[in-house]
C-alpha positions as CSV (number, residue, x, y, z in Angstrom):
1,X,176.2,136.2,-174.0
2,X,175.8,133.1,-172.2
3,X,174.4,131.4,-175.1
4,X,173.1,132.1,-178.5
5,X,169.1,132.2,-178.8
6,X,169.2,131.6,-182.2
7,X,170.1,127.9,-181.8
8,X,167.5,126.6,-179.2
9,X,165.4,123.8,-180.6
10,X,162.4,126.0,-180.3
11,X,161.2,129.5,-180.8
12,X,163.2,131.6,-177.7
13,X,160.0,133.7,-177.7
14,X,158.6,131.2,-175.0
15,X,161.8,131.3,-173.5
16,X,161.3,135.1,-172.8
17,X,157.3,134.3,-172.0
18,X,158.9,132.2,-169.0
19,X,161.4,135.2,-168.3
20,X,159.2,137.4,-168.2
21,X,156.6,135.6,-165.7
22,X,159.3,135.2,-163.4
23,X,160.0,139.3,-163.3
24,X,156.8,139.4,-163.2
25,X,156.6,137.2,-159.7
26,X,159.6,139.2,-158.8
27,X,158.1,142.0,-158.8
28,X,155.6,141.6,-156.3
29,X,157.2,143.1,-153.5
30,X,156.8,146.3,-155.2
31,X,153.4,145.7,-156.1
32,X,150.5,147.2,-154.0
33,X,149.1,143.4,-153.2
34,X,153.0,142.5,-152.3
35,X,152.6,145.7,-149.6
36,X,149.3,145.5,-148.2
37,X,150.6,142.4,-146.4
38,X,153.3,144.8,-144.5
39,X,150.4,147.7,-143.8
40,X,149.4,146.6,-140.4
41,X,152.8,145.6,-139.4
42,X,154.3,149.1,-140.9
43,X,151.5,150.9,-138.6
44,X,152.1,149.4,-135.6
45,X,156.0,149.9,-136.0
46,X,156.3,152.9,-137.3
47,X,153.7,154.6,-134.7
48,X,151.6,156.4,-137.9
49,X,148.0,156.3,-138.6
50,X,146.4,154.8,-141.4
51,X,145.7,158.3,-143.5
52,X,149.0,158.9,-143.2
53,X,151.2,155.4,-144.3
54,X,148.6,155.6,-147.2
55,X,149.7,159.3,-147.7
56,X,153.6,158.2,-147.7
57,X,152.5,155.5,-149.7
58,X,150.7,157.5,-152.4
59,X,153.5,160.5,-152.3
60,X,156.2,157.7,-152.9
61,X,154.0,156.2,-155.6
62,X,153.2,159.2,-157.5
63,X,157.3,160.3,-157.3
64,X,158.0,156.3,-159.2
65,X,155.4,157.3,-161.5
66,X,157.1,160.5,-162.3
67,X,160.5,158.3,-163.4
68,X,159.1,156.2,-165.4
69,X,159.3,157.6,-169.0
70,X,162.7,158.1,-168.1
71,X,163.0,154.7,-167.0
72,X,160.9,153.7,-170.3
73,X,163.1,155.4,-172.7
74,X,166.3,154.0,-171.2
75,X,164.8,150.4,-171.7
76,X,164.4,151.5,-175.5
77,X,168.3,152.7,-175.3
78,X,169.7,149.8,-173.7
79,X,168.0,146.9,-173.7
80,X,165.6,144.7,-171.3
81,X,168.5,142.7,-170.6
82,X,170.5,145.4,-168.5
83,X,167.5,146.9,-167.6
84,X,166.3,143.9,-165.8
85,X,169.5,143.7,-163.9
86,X,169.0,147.0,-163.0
87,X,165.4,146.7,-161.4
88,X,165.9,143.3,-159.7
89,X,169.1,145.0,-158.1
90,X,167.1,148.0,-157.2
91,X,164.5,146.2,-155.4
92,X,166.5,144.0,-153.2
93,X,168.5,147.3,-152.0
94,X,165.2,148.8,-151.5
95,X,163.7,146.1,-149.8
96,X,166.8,146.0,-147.6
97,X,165.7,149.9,-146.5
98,X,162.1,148.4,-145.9
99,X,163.2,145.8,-143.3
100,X,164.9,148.3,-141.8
101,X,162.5,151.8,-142.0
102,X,161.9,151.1,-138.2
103,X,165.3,151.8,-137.1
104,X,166.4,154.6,-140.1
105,X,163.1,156.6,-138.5
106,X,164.7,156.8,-135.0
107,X,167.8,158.6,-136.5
108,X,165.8,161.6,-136.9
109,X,164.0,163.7,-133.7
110,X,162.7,161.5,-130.8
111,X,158.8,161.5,-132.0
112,X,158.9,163.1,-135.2
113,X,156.1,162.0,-137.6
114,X,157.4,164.3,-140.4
115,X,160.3,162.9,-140.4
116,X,158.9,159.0,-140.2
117,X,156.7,160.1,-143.4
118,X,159.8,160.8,-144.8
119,X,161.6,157.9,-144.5
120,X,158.4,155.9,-146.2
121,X,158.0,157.9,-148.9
122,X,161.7,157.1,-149.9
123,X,161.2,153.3,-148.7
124,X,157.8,153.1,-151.0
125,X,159.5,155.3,-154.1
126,X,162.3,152.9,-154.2
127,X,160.6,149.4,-154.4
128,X,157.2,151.3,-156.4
129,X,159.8,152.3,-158.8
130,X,162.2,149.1,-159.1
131,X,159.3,146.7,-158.8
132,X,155.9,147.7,-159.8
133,X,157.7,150.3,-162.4
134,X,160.7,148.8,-163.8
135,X,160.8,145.1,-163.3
136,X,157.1,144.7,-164.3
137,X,157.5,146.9,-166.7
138,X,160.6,145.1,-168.6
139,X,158.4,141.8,-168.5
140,X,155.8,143.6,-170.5
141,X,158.0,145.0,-173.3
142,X,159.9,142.0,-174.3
143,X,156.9,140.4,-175.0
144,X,155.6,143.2,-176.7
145,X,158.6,143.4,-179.1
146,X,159.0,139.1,-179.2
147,X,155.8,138.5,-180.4
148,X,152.9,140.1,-183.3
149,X,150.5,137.8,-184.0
150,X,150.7,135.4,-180.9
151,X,151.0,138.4,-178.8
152,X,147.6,137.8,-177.0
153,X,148.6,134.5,-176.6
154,X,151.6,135.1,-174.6
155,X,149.8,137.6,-172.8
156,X,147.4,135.3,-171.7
157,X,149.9,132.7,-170.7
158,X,152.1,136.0,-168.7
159,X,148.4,136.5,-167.5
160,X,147.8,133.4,-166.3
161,X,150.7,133.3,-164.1
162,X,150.2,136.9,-163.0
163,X,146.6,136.0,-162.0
164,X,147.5,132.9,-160.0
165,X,150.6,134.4,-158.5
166,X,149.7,137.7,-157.7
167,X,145.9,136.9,-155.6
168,X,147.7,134.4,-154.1
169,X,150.9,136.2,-153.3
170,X,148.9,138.0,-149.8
171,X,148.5,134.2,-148.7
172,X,151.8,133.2,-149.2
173,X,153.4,136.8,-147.3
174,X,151.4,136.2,-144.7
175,X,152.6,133.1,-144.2
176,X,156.4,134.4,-144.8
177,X,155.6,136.8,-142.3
178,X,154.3,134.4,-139.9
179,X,157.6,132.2,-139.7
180,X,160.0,135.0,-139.8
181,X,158.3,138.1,-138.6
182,X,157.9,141.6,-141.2
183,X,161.3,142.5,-140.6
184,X,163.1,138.6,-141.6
185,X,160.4,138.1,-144.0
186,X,161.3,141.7,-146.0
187,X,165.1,140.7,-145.3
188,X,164.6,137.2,-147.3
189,X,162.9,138.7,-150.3
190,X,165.2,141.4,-150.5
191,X,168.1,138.6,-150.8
192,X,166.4,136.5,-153.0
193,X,165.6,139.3,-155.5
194,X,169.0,141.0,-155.9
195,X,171.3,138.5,-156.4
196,X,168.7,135.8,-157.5
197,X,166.5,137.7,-159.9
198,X,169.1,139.5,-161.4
199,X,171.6,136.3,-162.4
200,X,168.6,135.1,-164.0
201,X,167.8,138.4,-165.7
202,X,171.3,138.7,-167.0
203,X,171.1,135.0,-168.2
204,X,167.9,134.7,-169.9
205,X,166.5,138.4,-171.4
206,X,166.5,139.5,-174.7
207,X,165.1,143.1,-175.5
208,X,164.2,141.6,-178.9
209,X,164.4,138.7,-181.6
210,X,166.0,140.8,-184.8
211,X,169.1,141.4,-182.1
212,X,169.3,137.4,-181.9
213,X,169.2,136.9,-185.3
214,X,165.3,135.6,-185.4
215,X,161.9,137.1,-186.0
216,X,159.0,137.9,-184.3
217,X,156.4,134.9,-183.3
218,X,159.4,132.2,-184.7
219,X,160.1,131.9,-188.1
220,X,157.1,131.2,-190.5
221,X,156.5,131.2,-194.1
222,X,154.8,134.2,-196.0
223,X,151.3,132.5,-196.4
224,X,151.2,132.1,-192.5
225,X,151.6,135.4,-191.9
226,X,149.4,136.9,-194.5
227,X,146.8,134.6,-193.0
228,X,147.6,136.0,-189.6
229,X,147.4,139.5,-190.9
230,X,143.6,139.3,-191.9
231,X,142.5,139.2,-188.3
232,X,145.5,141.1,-186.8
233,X,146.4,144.6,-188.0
234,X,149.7,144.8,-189.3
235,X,152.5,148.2,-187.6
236,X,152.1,150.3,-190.7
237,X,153.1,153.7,-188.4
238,X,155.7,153.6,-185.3
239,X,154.3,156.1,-183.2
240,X,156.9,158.4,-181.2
241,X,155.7,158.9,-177.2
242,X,154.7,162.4,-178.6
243,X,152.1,161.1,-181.6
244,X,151.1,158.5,-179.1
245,X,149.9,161.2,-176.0
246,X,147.8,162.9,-179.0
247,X,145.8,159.7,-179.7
248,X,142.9,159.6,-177.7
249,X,142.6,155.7,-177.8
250,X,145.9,155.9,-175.6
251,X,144.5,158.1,-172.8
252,X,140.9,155.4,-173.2
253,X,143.1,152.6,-172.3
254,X,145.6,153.9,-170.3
255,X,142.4,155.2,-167.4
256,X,140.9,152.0,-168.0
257,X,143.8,150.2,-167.2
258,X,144.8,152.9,-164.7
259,X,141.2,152.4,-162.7
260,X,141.5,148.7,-162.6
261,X,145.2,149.3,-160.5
262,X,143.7,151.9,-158.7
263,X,140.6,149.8,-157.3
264,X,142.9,146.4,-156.8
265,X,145.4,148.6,-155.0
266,X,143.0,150.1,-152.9
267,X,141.1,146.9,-151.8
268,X,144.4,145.0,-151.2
269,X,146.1,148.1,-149.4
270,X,143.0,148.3,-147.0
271,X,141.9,144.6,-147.2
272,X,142.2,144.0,-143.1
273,X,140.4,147.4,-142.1
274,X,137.3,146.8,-145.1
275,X,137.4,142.9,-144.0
276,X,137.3,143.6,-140.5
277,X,134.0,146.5,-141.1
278,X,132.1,144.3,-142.9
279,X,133.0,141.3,-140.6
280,X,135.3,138.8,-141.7
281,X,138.6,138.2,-140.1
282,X,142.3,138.5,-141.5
283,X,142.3,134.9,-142.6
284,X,139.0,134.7,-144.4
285,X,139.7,138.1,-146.0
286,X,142.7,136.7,-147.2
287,X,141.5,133.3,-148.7
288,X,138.9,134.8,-150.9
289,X,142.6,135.8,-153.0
290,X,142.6,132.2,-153.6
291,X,139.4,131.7,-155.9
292,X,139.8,135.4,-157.4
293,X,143.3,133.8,-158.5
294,X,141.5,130.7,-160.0
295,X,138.8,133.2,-161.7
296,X,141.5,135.2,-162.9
297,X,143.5,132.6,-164.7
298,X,140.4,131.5,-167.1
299,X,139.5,135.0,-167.6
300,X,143.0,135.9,-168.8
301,X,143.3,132.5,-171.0
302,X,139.9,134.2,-172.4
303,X,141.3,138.1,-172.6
304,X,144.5,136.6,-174.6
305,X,142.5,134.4,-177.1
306,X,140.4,137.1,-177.7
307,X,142.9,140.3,-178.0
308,X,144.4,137.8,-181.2
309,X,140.5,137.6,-182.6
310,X,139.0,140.6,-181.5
311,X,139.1,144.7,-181.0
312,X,141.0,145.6,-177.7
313,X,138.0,148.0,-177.1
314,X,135.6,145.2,-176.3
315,X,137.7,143.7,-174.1
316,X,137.8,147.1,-172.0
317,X,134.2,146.9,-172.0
318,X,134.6,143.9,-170.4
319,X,136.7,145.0,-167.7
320,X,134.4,147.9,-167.1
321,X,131.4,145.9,-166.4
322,X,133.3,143.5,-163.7
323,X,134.7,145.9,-162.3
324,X,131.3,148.0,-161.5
325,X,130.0,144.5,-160.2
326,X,133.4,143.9,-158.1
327,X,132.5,147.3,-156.1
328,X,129.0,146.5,-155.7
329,X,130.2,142.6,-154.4
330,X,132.8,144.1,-151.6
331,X,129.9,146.5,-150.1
332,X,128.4,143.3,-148.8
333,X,131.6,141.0,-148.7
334,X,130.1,139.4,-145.4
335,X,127.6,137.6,-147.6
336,X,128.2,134.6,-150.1
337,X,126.6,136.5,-153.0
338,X,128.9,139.9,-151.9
339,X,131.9,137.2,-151.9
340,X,131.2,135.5,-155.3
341,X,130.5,139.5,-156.8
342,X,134.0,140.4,-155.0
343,X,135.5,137.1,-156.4
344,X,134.3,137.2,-159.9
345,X,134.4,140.9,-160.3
346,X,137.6,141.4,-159.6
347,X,139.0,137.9,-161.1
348,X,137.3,138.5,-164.7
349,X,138.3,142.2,-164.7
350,X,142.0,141.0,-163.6
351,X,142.2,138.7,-166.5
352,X,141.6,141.4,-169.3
353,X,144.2,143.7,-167.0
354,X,147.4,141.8,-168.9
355,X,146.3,141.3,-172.4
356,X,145.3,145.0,-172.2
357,X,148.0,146.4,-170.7
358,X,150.7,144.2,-172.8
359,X,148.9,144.3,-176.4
360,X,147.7,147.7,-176.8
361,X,150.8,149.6,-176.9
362,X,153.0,147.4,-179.3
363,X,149.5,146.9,-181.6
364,X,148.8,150.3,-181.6
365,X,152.2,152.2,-181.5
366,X,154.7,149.9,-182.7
367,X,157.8,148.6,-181.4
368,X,161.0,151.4,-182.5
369,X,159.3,153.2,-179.1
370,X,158.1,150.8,-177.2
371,X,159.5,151.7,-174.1
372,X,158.9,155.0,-173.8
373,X,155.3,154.6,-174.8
374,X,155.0,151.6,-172.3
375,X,156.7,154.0,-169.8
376,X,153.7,156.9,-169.9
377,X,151.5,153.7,-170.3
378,X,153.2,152.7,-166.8
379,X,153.1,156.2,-165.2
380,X,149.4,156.6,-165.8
381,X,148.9,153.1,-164.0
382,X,151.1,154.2,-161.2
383,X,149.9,157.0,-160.3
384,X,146.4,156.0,-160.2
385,X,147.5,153.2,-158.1
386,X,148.8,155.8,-155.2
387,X,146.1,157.5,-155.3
388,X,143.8,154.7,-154.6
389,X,144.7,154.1,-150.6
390,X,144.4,157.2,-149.8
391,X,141.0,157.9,-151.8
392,X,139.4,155.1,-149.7
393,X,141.2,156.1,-146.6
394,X,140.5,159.6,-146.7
395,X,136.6,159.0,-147.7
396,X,136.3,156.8,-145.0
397,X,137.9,159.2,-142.4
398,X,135.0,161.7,-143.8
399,X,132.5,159.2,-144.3
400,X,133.0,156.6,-141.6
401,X,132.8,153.6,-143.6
402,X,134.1,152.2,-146.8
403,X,130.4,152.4,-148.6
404,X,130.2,156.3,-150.3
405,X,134.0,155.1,-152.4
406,X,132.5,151.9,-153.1
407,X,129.5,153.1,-154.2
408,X,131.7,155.6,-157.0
409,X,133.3,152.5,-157.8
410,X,131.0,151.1,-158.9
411,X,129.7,153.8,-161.3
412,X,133.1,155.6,-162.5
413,X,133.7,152.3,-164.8
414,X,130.8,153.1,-166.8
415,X,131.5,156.7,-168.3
416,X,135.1,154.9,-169.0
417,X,133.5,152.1,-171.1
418,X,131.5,154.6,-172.8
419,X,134.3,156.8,-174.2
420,X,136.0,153.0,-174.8
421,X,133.4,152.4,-177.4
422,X,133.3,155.5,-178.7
423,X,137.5,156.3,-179.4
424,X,138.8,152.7,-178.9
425,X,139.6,151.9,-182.5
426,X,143.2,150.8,-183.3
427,X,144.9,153.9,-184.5
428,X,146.9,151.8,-187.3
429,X,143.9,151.1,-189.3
430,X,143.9,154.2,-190.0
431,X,147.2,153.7,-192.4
């Protein structure tokens, strides 16, 4: 190792907090806000309509999702550390394909859309997979197994960073895109993930603080933690993947955070098109990213407090509610109060995405399977997230506009916070 964690001056928890944020930024490329910014530029070059790049884009999506147990239970077997390596790799190499899906379509026959469908659904399995899957997900564990007690806490401060970064990412693509075109702009980030990402990967993860000779949340007397424990439930079961699936408090949480993905994905994906519809431009479409960001950074400094405090199950119902509002804010986007709905909507539900999606597992299942669990956890969240282009392309191809999906949107979240309440309860209290 390059260095021993053990002998830093402070807890190397934080050290993995800041590790982790920075996978976390690297994975954007692979995310679905980190692609919408190619969509229009992928049409246009690629000669396919918009049903179908979503459909390439959903196939791909759903084929990651299939993966990533796999993927999951080899981050339990080996570590975050080689794992990490492994994704950032894998996405630069894939990103490398993306710049270059233009020209790898003409290899096949002159005008042939199967075979252009083809070459996308590899292109968006490979960075869906690398990025969104296993990059993001590695940032997730490690924190997860690092931290108990504080674990909201460096949710919230993953959260925060996620928030701010990922609304703004569009901006700052767009701008990328601007200077060096879609292909150059692809070209850089593939560069800048493989080699860079990885060398920091290799040089600052830890799968876990028992491995480095320390213990979770730094090391504290007894009376601290039995102090801690009173308003945190103590891992009195490690759940295997299989006890977990049986649980219904994982499937609650897993759609819950699988519906905020697949309504974020959607919007983002088709951001231009619903902008354009309701009449804003590119640009103005885009900035509203930047005070959804902002939202989203107090609302995940709130989420993390609260998942130390409170049970996760009220912080779904959160989510829920924004989320309904969100949908009901974009069918009238043009207007300020549709904006400050879209904004706040989506921002508030955004900030209780991460403490959600990084707490529940390790509080409710345990660390010895972390990564497996996390890796259905993931798969869930994937998948939902292909389907969601499509679903709002292929309504609107029927419908003619964006309103009859919005409209569902807006009143799916409600039978999910229902059954929240109802089997959301922390399956170690029952031990």
């Amino acid at each position: 190792m390059p260095f021993s964690p053990a002998k830093w001056p402070f807890f190397y928890g934080w050290v993995v907090v800041f590790a982790s944020v920075i996978g976390a930024f690297a994975s954007i490329p692979g995310q679905t806000i980190g692609v919408g910014v190619f969509t229009d530029f992928l049409i246009e070059s690629l000669k396919l309509s918009r049903t179908q790049l979503s459909s390439a884009y959903m196939v791909g999506t759903i084929a990651s999702s299939l993966l990533l147990p796999l993927a999951g239970s080899m981050l339990d077997r080996f570590g975050a550390r080689l794992i990490g390596v492994l994704a950032a790799v894998g996405l630069g190499v894939s990103l490398l394909g993306l710049a270059h899906c233009d020209q790898l379509a003409e290899l096949g026959s002159a005008g042939s859309t199967f075979f252009v469908f083809v070459v996308m659904v590899i292109c968006f399995l490979a960075i869906r997979f690398f990025g969104q899957g296993m990059l993001g997900m590695v940032s997730q564990v490690m924190i997860g197994k690092w931290f108990n007690h504080h674990r909201g806490l460096a949710s919230a401060i993953l959260g925060v960073f996620i928030g701010f970064g990922f609304n703004a990412a569009p901006r700052f693509l767009n701008m990328l895109v601007n200077v060096f075109e879609w292909h150059g702009a692809c070209l850089a980030l593939a560069v800048i993930i493989g080699i860079g990402m990885s060398v920091f990967a290799w040089i600052f993860y830890r799968d876990n603080p028992e491995g480095c000779g320390l213990e979770m949340d730094g090391d504290h007397d007894e009376q601290w933690h039995r102090k801690m424990a009173e308003r945190t439930a103590e891992t009195v079961k490690e759940f295997t993947p299989w006890e977990a699936i049986k649980e219904p408090a994982f499937w609650v949480f897993s759609i819950a955070i699988g519906l905020q993905g697949l309504f974020m994905t959607a919007i983002t994906f088709h951001i231009t098109s619903l902008a354009s519809e309701e009449g804003l431009s590119r640009s103005e479409a885009y900035w509203l990213f930047v005070p959804l960001a902002v939202t989203s950074v107090f609302a995940t400094l709130a989420g993390g407090w609260a998942s130390d405090r409170i049970g996760m199950k009220w912080l779904l119902v959160v989510m829920m509610i924004f989320q309904s509002l969100a949908a009901v804010g974009t069918l009238t986007i043009s207007s300020a109060i549709g904006q400050i709905m879209f904004v706040g909507g989506y921002g508030i539900s955004g900030g209780m995405f991460i403490p959600l999606l990084t707490v529940v597992c390790p509080r409710f299942f345990g660390r010895e399977h972390l990564g497996a669990i996390n890796g259905l956890n993931k798969s869930i969240l994937v998948f939902m997230t292909a389907v969601g282009p499509v679903i709002y392309s292929s309504v609107r191809d029927w419908s003619g506009s964006y309103d009859t999906i919005l409209c569902g949107a807006a009143i799916v979240p409600f039978i999910v916070l229902i059954a929240g309440i109802i089997e959301g309860e922390n399956p170690q209290e029952r031990f």
